[in-house]
MIPAVEX-630197 format. One record per residue: residue number from 1; residue in one letter; x, y, z of N, C-alpha, C in turn. Coordinates in pm, whole numbers. Example, Ala and Ser with C-alpha at 12.3 -4.5 7.8 and 13.67 -1.06 7.14 Angstrom:
2
1_A_1319_-569_780_1230_-450_780_1320_-330_780
2_S_1285_-225_708_1367_-106_714_1290_3_787
***
This chain:
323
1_X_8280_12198_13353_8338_12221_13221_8443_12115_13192
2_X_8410_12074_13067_8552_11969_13076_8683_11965_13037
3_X_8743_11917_13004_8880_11995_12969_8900_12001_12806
4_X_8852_11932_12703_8833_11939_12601_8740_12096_12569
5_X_8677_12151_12652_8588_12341_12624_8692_12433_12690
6_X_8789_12340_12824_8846_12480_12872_9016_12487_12790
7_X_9018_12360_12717_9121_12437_12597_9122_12505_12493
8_X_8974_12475_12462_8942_12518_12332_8920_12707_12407
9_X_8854_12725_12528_8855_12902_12548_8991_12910_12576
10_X_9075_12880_12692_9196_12928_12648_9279_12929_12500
11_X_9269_12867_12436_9298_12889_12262_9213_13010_12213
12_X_9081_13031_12260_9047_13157_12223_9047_13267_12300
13_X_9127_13286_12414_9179_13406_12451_9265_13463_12407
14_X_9409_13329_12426_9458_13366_12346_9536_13434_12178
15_X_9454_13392_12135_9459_13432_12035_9373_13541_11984
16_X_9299_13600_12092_9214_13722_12094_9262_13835_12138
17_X_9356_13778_12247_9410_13880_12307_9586_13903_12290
18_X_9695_14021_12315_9793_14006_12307_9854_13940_12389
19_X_9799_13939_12542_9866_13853_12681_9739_13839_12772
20_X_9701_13732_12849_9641_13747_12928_9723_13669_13043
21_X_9695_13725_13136_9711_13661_13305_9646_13530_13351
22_X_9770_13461_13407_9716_13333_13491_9573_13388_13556
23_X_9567_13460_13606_9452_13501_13735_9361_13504_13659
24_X_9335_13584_13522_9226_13619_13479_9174_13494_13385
25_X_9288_13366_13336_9218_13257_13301_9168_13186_13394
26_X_9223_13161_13496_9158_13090_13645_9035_13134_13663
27_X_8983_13259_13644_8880_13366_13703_8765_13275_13555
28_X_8843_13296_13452_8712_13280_13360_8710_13127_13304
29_X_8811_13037_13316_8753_12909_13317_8694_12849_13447
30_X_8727_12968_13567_8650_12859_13699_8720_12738_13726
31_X_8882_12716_13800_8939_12617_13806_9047_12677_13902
32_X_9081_12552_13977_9224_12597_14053_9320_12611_13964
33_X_9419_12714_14024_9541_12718_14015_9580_12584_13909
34_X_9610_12475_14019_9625_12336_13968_9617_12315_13863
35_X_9500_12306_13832_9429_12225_13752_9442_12351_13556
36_X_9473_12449_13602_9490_12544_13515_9637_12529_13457
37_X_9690_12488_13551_9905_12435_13537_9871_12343_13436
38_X_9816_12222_13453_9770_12109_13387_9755_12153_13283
39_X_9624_12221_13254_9601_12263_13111_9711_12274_12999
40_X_9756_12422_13042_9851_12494_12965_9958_12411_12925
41_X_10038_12266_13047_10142_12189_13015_10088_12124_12883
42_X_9953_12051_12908_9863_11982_12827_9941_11999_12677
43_X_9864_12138_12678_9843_12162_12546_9992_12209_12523
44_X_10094_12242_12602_10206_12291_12500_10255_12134_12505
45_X_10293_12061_12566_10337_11933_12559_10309_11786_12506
46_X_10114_11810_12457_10053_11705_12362_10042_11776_12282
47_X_9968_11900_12249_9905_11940_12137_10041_12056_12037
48_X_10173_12039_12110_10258_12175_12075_10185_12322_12046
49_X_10106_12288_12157_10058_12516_12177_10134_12576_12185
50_X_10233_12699_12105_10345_12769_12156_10303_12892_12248
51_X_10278_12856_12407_10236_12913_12477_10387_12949_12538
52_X_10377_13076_12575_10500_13157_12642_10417_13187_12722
53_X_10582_13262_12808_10524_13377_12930_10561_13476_12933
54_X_10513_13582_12928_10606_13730_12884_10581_13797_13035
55_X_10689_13789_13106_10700_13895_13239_10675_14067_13189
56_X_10730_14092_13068_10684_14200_13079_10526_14223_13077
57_X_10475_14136_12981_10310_14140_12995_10237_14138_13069
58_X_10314_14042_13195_10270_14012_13276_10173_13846_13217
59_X_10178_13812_13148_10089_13711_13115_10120_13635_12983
60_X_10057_13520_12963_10083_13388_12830_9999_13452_12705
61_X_10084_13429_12631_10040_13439_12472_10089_13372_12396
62_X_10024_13352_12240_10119_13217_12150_10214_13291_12081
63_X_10343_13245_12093_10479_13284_12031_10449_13275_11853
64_X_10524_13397_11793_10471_13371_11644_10580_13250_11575
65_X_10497_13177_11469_10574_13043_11406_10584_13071_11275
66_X_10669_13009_11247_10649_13019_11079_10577_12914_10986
67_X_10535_12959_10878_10440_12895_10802_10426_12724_10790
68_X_10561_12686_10816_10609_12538_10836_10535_12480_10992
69_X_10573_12545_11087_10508_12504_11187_10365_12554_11286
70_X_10299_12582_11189_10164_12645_11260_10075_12524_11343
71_X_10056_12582_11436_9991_12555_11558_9838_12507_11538
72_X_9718_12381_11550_9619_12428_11541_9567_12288_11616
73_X_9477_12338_11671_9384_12219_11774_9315_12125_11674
74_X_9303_11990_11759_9264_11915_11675_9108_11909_11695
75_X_8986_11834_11659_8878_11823_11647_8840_11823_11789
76_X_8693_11817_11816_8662_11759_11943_8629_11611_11941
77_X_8629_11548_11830_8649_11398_11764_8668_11404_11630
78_X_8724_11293_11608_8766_11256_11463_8675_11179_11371
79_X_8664_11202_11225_8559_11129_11177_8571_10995_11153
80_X_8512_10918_11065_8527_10821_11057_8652_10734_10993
81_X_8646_10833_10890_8817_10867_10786_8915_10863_10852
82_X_8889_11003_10921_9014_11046_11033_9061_10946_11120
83_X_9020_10940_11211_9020_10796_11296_9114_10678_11245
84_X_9049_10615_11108_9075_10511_11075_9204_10520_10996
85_X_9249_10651_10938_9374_10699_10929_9501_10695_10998
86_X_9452_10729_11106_9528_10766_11228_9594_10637_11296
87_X_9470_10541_11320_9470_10419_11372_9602_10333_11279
88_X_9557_10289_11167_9622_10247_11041_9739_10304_11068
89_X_9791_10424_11103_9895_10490_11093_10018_10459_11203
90_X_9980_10455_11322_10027_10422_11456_10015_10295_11418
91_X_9927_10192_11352_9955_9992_11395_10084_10015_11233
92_X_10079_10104_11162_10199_10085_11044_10335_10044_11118
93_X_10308_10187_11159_10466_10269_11289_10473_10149_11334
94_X_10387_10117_11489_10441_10020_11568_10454_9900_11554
95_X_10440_9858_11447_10488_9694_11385_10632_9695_11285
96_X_10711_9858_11267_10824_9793_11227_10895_9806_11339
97_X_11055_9770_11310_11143_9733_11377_11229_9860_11399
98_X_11199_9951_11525_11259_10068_11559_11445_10049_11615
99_X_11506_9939_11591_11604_9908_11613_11677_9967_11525
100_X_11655_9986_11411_11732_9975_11301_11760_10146_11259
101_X_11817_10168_11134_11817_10314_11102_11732_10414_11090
102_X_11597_10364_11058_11477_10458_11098_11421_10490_11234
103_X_11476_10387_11334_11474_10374_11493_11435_10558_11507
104_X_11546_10600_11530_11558_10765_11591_11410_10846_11519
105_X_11362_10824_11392_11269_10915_11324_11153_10832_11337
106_X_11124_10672_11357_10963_10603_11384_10925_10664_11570
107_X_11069_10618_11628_11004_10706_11741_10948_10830_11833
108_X_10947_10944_11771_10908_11061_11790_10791_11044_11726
109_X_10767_11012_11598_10660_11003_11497_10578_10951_11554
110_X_10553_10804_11648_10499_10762_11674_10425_10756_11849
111_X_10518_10882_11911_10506_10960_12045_10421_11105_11994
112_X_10441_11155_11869_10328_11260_11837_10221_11210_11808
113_X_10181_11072_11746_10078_11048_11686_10027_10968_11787
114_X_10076_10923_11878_9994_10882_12009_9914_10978_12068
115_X_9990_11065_12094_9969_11208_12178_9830_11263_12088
116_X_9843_11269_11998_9709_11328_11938_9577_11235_11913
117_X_9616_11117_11894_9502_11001_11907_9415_11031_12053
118_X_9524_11046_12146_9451_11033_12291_9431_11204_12295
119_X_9359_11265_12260_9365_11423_12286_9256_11413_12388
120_X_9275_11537_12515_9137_11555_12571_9130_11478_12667
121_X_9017_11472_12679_8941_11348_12783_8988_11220_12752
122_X_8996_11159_12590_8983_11036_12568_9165_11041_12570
123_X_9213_10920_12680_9335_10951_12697_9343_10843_12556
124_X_9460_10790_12510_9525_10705_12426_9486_10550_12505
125_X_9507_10525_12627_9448_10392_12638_9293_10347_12672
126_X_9199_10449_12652_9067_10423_12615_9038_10455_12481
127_X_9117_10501_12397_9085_10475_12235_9122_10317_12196
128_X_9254_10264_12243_9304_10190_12207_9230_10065_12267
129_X_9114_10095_12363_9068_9984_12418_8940_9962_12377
130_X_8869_10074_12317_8762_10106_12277_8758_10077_12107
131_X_8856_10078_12023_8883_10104_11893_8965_9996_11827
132_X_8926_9931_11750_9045_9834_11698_9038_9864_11535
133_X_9172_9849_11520_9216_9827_11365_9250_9654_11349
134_X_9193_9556_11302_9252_9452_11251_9285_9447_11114
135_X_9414_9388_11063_9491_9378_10973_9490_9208_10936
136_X_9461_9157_10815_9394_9040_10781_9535_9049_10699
137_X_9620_8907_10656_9678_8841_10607_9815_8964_10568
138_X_9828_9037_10669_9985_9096_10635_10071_9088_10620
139_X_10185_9071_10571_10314_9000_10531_10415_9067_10572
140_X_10539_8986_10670_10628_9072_10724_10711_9143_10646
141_X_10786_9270_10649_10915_9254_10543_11004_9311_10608
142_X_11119_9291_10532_11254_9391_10614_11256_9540_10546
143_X_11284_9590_10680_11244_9735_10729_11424_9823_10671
144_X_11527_9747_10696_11593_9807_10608_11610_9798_10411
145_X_11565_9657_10375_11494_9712_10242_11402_9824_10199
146_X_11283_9860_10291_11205_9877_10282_11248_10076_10282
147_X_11393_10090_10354_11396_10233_10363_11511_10241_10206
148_X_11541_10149_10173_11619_10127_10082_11518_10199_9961
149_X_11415_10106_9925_11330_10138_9858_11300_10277_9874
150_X_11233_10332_9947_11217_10434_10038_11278_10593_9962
151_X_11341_10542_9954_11487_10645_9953_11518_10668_9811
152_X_11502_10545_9726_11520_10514_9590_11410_10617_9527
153_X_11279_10583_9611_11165_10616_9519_11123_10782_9516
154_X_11229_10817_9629_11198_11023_9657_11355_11025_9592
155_X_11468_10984_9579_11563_11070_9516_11570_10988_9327
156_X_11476_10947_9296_11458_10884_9188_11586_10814_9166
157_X_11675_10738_9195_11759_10652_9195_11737_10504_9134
158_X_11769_10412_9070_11767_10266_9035_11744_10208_9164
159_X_11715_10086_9132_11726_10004_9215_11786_9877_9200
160_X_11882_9785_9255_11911_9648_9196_11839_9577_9328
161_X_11729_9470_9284_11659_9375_9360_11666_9238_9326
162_X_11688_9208_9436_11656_9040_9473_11513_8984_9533
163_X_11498_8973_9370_11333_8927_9406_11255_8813_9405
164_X_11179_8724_9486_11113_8589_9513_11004_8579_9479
165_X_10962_8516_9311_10849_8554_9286_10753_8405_9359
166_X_10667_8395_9403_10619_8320_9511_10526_8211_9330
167_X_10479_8318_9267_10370_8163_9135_10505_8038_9103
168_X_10627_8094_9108_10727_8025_8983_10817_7950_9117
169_X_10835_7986_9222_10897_7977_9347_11035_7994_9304
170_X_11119_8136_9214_11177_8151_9170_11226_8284_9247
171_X_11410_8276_9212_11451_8406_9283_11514_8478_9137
172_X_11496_8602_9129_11584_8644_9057_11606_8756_9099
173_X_11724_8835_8982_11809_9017_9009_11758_9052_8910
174_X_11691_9195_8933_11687_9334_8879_11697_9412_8900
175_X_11710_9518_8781_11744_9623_8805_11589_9694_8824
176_X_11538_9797_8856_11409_9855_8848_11430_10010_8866
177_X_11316_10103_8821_11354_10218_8832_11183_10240_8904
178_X_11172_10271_9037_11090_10253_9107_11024_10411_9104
179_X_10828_10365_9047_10809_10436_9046_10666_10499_9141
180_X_10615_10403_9255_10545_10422_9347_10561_10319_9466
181_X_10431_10358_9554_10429_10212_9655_10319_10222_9725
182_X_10281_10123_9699_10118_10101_9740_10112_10032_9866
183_X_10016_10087_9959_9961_9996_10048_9848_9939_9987
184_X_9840_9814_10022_9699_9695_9910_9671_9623_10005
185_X_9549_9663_10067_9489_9522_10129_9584_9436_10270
186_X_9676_9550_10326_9762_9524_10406_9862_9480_10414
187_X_9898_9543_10303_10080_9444_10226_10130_9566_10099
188_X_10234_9600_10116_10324_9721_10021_10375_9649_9934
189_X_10311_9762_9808_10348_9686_9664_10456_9811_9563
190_X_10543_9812_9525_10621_9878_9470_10594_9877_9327
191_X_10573_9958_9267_10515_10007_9132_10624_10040_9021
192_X_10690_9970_8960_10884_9969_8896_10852_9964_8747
193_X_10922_10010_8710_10929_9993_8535_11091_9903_8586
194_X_11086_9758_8522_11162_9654_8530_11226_9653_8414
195_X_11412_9675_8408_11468_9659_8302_11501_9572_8214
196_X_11467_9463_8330_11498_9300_8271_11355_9271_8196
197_X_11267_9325_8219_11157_9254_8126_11123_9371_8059
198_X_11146_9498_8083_11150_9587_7990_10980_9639_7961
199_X_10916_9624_8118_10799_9674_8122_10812_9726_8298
200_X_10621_9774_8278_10601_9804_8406_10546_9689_8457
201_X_10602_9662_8676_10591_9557_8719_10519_9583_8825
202_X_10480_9516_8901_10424_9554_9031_10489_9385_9125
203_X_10595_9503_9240_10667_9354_9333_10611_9415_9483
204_X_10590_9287_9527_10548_9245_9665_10672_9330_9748
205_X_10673_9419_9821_10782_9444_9926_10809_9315_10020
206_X_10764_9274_10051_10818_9188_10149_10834_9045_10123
207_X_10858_9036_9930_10937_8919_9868_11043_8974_9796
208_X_11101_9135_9822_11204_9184_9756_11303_9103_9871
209_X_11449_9093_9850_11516_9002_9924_11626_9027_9949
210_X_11655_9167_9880_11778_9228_9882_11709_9379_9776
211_X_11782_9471_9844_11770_9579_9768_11873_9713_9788
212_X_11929_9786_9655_12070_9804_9692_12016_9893_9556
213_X_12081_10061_9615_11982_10160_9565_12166_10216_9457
214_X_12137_10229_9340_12227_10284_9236_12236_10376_9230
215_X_12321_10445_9165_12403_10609_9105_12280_10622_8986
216_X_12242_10536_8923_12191_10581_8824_12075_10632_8819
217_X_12025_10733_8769_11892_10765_8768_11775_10722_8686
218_X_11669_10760_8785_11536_10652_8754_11476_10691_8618
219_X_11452_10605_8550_11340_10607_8438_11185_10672_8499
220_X_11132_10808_8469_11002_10862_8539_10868_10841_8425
221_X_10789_10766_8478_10653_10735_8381_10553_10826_8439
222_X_10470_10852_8353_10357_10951_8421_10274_10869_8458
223_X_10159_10913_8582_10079_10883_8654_9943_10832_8556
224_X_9948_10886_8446_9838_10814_8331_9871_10710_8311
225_X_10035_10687_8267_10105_10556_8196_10064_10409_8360
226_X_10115_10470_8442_10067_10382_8539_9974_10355_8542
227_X_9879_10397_8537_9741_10362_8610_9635_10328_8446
228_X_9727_10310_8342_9662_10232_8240_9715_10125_8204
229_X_9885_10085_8270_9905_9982_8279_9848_9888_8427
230_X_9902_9909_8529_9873_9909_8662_9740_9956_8765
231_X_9638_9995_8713_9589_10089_8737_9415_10048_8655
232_X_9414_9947_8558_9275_9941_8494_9208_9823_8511
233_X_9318_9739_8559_9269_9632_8553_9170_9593_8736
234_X_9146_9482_8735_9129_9406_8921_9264_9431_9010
235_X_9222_9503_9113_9298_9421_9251_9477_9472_9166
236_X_9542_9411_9255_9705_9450_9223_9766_9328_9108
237_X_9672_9265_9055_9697_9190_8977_9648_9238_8831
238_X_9653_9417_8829_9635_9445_8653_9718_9449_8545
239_X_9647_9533_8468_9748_9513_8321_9653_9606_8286
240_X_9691_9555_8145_9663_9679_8024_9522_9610_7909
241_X_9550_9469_7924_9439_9391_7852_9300_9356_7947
242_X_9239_9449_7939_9096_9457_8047_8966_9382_7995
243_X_8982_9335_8048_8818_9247_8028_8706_9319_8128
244_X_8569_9258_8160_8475_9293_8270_8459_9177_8307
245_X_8420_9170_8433_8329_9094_8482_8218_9098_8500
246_X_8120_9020_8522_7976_9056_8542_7958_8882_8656
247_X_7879_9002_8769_7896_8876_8874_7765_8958_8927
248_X_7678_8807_8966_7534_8856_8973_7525_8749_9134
249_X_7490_8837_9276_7499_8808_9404_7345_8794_9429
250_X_7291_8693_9489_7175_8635_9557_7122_8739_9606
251_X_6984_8796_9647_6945_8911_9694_6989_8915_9894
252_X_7023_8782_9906_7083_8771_10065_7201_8852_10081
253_X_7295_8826_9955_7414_8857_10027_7441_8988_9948
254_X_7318_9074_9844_7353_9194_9760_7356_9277_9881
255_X_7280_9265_10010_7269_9344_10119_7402_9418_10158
256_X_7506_9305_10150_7626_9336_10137_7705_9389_10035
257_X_7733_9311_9954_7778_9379_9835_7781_9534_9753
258_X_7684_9516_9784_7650_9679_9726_7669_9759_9788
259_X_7781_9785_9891_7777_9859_10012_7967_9854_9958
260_X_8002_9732_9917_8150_9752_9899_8232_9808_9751
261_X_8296_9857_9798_8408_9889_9659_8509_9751_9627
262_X_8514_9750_9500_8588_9627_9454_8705_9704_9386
263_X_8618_9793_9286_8695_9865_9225_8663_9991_9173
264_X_8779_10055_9165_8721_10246_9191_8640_10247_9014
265_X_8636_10197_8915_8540_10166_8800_8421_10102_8816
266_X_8366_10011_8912_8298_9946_8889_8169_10025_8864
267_X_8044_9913_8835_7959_9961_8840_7801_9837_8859
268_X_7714_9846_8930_7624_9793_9005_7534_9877_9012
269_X_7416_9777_9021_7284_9779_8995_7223_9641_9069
270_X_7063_9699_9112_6985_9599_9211_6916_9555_9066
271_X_6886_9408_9070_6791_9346_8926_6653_9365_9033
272_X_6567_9356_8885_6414_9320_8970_6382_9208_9037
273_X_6473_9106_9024_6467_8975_9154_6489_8990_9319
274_X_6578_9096_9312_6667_9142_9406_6776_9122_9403
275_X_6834_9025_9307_6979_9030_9296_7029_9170_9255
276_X_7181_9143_9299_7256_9275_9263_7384_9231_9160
277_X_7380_9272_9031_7452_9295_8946_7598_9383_8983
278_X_7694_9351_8939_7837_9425_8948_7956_9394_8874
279_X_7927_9472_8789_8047_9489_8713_8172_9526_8721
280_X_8311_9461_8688_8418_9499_8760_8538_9487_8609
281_X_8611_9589_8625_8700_9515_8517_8832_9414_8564
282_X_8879_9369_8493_9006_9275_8565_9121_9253_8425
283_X_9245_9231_8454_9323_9189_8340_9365_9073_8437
284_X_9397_9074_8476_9462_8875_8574_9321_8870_8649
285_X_9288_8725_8631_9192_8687_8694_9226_8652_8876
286_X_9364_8635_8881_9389_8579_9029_9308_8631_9136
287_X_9328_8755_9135_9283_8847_9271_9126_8779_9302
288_X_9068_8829_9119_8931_8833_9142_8854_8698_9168
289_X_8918_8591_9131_8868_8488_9177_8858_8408_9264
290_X_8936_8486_9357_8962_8482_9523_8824_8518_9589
291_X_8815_8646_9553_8680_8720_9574_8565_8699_9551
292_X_8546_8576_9435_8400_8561_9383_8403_8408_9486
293_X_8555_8340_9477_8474_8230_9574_8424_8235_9699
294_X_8498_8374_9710_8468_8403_9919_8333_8359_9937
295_X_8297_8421_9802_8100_8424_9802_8022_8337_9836
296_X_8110_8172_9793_8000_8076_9767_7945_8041_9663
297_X_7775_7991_9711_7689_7970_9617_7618_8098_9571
298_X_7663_8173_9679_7566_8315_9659_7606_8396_9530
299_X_7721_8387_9466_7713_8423_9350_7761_8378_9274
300_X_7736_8405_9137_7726_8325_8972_7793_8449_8919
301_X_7934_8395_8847_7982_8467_8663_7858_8458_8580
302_X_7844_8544_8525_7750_8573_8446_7841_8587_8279
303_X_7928_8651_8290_8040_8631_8200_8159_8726_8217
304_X_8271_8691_8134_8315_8626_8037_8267_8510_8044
305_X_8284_8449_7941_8283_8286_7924_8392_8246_7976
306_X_8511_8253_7919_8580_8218_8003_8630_8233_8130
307_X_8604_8347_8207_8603_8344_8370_8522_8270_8419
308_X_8433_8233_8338_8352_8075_8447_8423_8006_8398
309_X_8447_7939_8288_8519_7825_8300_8636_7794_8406
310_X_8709_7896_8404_8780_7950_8486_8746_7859_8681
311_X_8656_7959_8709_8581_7926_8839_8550_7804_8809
312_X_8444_7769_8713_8438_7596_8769_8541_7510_8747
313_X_8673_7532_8672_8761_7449_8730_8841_7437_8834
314_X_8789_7565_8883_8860_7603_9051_8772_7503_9166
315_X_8634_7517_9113_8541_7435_9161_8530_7312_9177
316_X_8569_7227_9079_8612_7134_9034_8702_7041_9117
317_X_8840_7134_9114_8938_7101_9201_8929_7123_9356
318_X_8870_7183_9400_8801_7206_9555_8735_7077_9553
319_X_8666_7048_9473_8558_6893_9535_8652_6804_9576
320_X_8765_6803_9484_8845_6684_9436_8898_6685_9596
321_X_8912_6794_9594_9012_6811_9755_8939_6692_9925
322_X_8765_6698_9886_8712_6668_9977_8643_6486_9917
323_X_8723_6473_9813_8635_6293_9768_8756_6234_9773
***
């Protein structure tokens, strides 16, 4: 029996029964003494089982919790979601800088969420050897801005930022009244209605450069207003003025394509050639034209008109790079 079935029956004794006896779990999982100690530490010490011992009972039962802290076993594996959640979650944790004021609260966080990655059989260093998360073009930032922000964006507070916008290679101060924060593609993006320009902005966390949280309270936009400014366009580079794209992929590489999300609107279709059609909307072309060159030759703008023009002067200037 392995130890992932003989926690899961001790979890269902207990909780079947009011107390049962060391002897009589030994007797019915079939295990030493030993190896039964193990268990029970197991699970109250990875999994927090609130396993007691009641001398008067003579035997272990789960202590009652309150609604905040209920007790419950995790899977006998995690799905694909799950997993990749989890993973993502622990490489977040262990790449900031536990030195600092979040130090005391990343490390427990990140000693529970170990502990449950490795549940069972599969300890934590055969997931971690077996399983990889890679993170493509992430950008460092500071971790005390970052709780600054943090902090701003749950007690709705202002914000005054020192921000580096990287197109203009320009620094400037604002004020912002911060109203989300996105993880994008492996880099945190802060979602602000900006007082100095007197719209909604979307800033890079880790080109904010200073951030220094105010008395004053935040300006609150609804989750519609966002996501029709911020929210309709391509990639973290939207707006409110939406165009489509129409980008038509070689039947080689639709194999692929059609398998990915670009954008939670889009929409695609296989042609009778075998190409695959995909429609995407965009208000800044930047993001998306990152994406169509990844492609190659393998795919063609079909239109706007002007998003090809667009691309072939991107094209253009790439040759120039190599004559």
């Amino acid at each position: 029996m392995s130890m992932n079935e003989r926690i899961y029956q001790i979890d269902q004794l207990l909780n079947d029964r009011r107390s049962v006896s060391f002897k009589e779990l030994q007797e019915r999982l079939e295990i030493s003494p030993a190896t039964l100690k193990r268990d029970l530490s197991y699970m109250r010490d990875r999994l927090n089982a609130p396993i007691v011992y009641d001398k008067e009972l003579g035997g272990y039962h789960f202590e009652k919790q309150g609604p905040c802290t209920q007790y419950e076993l995790p899977g006998l594996w995690f799905s694909a979601e799950e997993i990749h959640a989890l993973l993502t979650m622990q490489h977040l944790l262990s790449t900031l800088d536990t030195g600092g004021l979040l130090g005391p609260h990343i490390k427990p966080l990140l000693s529970r969420l170990t502990a449950l990655i490795g549940t069972a059989d599969d300890s934590i260093e055969q997931v971690k050897k077996r399983i990889k998360v890679e993170t493509v073009g992430a950008r460092h930032f500071h971790l005390d801005h970052f709780q600054a922000i943090g902090s701003a964006l749950l007690r709705r507070k202002r914000l005054t930022i020192e921000y580096h916008a990287r197109g203009t290679d320009e620094i400037s101060v604002r004020d912002v009244s911060p109203q989300r924060l996105v993880y994008y593609r492996d880099n945190w993006y802060l979602d602000s209605w900006c007082h100095l320009r007197n719209g909604l902005r979307s800033f890079s966390v880790d080109a904010i450069k200073r951030a220094e949280i105010l008395e004053t309270k935040a300006e609150d936009l609804s989750e519609r207003k966002l996501n029709e400014v911020l929210g309709a366009g391509y990639g973290i580079f939207s707006g409110k003025d939406v165009q489509w794209a129409v980008l038509h992929f070689s039947p080689a590489r639709a194999r692929w394509v059609a398998s990915e999300k670009w954008h939670a609107e889009q929409k695609g279709k296989f042609l009778a050639d075998g190409t695959y059609e995909l429609k995407v909307p965009y208000s800044d072309y930047r993001e998306l034209i990152m994406d169509i060159l990844k492609h190659g030759s393998d795919v063609k703008v079909i239109e706007p008109e002007n998003l090809k023009k667009i691309v072939l002067a991107e094209v253009d200037n790439l040759i120039k790079n190599y004559s």
